[in-house]
N, C-alpha and C positions, 0 to 999 in steps of 0.2 A: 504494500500500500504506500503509492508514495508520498501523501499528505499526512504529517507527521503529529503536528500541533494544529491545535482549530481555533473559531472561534468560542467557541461553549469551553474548554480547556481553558482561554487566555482567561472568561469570565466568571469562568467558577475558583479559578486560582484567586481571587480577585484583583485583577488586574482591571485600569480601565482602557476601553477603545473607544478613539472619536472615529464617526461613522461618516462618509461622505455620502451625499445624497444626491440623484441623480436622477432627472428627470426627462432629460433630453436622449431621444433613442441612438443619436448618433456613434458612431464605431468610434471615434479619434475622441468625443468627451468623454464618453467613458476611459478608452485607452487611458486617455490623459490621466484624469482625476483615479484610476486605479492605482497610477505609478508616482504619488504625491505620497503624502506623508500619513495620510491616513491606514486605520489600523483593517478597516472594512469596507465596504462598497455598500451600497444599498440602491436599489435601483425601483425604482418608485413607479407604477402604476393606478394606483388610486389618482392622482393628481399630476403623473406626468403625462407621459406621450408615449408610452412604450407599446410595443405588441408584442406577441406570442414571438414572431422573428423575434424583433431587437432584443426580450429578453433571453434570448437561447444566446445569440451574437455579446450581449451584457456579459453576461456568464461566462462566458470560454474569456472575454477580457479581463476581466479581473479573476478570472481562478490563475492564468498565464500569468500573470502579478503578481500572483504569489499570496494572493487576499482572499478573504474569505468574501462571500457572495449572497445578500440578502436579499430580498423581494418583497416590498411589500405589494399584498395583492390588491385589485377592487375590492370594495364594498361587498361581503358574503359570496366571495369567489372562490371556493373553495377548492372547487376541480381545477384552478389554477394552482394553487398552492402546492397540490401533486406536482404538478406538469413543471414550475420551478425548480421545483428539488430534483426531480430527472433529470431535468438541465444541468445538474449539478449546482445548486445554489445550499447553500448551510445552514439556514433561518430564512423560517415569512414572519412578517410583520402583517397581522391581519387586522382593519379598522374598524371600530364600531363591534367590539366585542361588548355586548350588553348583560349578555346572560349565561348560564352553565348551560344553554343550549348552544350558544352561539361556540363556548370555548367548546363543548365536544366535539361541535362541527370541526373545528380548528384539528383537532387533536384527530378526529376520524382521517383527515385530510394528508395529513401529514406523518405522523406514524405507522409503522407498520404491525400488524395483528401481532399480538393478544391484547396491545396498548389501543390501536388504532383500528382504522378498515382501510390503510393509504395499499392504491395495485401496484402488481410490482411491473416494473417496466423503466429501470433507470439507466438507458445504455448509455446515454451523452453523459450522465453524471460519472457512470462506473469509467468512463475513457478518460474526462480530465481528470476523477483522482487519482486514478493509476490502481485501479482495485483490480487485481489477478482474478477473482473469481467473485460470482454473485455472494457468497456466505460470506464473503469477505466485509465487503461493500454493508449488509445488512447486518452484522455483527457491529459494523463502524455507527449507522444511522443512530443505534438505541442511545449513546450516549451524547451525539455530536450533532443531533438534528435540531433545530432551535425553535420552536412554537412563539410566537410573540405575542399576548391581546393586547392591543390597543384599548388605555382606556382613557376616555375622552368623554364619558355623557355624567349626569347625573345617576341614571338605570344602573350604569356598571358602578359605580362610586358604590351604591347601595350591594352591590351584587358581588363587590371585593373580596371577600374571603372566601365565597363560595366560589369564583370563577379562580380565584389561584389554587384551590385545592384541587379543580380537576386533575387526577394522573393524566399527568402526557403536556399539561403548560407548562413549558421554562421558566417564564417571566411574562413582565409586562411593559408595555411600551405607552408612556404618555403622551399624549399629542394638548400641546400647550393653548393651541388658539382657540380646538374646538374646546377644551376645557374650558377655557374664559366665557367663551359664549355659551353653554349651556347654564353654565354657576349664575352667570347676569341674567338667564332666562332670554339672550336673544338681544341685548340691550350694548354689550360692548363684544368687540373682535380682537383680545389683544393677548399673545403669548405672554407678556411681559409683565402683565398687570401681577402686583403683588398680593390683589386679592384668591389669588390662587394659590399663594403660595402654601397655606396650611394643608390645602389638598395635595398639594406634592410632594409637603413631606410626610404626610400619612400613606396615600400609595406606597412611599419606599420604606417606609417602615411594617406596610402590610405583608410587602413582598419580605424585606429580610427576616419579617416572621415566619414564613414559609418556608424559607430557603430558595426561591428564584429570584430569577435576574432581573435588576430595575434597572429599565433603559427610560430614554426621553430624547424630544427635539430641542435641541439648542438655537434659538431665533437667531446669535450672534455667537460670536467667539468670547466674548462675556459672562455671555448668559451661559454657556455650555461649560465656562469653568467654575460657574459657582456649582453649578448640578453636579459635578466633579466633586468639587469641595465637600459638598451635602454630603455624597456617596453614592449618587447613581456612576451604574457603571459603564452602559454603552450608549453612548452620547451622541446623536444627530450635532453637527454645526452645517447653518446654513444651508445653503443648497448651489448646486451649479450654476444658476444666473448670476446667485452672490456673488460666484466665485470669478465668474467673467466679469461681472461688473467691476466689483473691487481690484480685479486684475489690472486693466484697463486704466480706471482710473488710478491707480496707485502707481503707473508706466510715467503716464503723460505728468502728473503733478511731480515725480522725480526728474523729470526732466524738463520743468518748469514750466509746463502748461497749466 
C-alpha cells in the first residue's frame, strides 16, 4: 500500500491541518492550490462548480501531491459520497446534516458493511493508492475513511449528541455563515459574528466529548487561527477566489501599484 500516513492519522494524533478549498473545477487551480502549503485539499461541490469529471480529474491532483482528498458533496447527495471515495478521495464533508437520519444516510454512504451499506466498486481509488489487492484497500477504509456532518442549522445544534454518536461519524464540520443565519432566524449573514461564538465552542467540546474530529470554515486566515487556538482541528481558510484575489492584489501593491 503505498499511502503510508493519512488524513484521519494526522487528526487523531492531534495534529492540526489547514484545508484549502476549492471550488473552481479547473485542472491547473486545483494542481496549483494542491502543491501550496496546505495540509489537504477539499474540493467543494455544494457551492462550487465541480462535476462528477472535475471531481475524478480533482482527485488524481491532489492525491499526485501527495494530499489527502476531501469532497464535500450537494445537499443529501449521498450516492455521490460513494462515487468520491472510489475516486479515491479520504473524507466527505456532507451539509445540512440535521438528524440521526440524515448522519446514517452519511454513514450508509460511505462505509462499508457491517458499519455501513457503501458498494464496492473502488478501482480509481485502489490505482492512486497503490492498494495491491481489494482486502487491502478495505482493510485501509475502516480506519482512514473520514464521514464529516456538517452542522450548521439550529435542528442539528439540538440533535448534537445524538448525530455524533452515530457509529460510522468521524467528526463534525461547522459551517460558520449558515450558522449565523439560522441562530439570527434569517436576520444576519455573517461567519464572523461573535454571537456564535458560544455555539462553537460547544460543538467542539461536544465533539471532544465523543472523541471525533472538530473541523470548521475559516472566513480569513485570522479567523482560522483562532479556531486553531480554540482546538479545532481541521481548518477551512478561505477559499480559491480569496486566494487569487489576494494573490493579485498583494503582486501589484508590492510593486507599487
Amino acid at each position: 500500500m503505498a499511502k503510508s500516513y493519512t488524513l484521519a492519522q494526522t487528526l487523531r494524533s492531534g495534529e492540526t491541518t489547514f484545508l484549502g478549498w476549492v471550488g473552481n473545477p479547473d485542472p491547473l487551480v486545483v494542481e496549483t492550490i494542491a502543491r501550496s502549503r496546505f495540509g489537504a485539499i477539499n474540493l467543494d461541490m455544494q457551492h462550487g462548480w465541480h462535476s462528477p469529471e472535475s471531481i475524478m480529474n480533482g482527485v488524481r491532483s491532489v492525491v499526485l501531491a501527495n494530499k489527502a482528498a476531501v469532497v464535500r458533496i450537494p445537499v443529501g447527495d449521498f450516492a455521490f459520497a460513494s462515487r468520491a471515495l472510489d475516486m479515491g478521495a479520504e473524507a466527505i464533508i456532507a451539509p445540512m446534516i440535521n438528524t440521526v437520519a440524515d448522519a446514517q444516510a452519511l454513514v450508509d454512504a460511505t462505509k462499508y458493511p457491517p458499519l455501513g451499506k457503501r458498494s464496492w466498486g473502488p478501482v480509481r481509488g485502489m490505482t492512486l493508492g497503490g492498494f495491491k489487492s481489494p482486502s487491502d484497500y478495505l482493510a485501509w477504509t475502516r480506519d482512514n475513511v473520514l464521514a464529516l456532518a456538517m452542522i450548521e442549522t439550529v435542528e442539528a445544534i439540538a440533535n448534537l449528541d445524538a448525530i455524533l454518536s452515530v457509529p460510522g461519524i468521524d467528526g463534525v464540520f461547522v459551517g460558520p455563515s449558515d450558522l449565523s443565519l439560522t441562530l439570527s432566524e434569517g436576520a444576519v449573514i455573517d461567519g464572523l459574528s461573535p454571537t456564535i461564538n458560544p455555539t462553537v465552542s460547544h460543538i467542539l467540546s461536544r465533539a471532544r466529548a465523543h472523541g471525533k474530529i472538530a473541523a470548521m470554515f475559516g472566513i480569513n486566515a485570522a479567523h482560522a487561527k483562532s479556531l486553531a487556538a480554540e482546538g479545532y482541528q481541521l481548518i477551512a481558510v478561505g477559499t480559491d477566489n480569496m486566494y487569487l484575489t489576494k494573490g493579485c492584489n498583494d503582486l501589484v501593491e508590492a510593486a507599487g501599484g
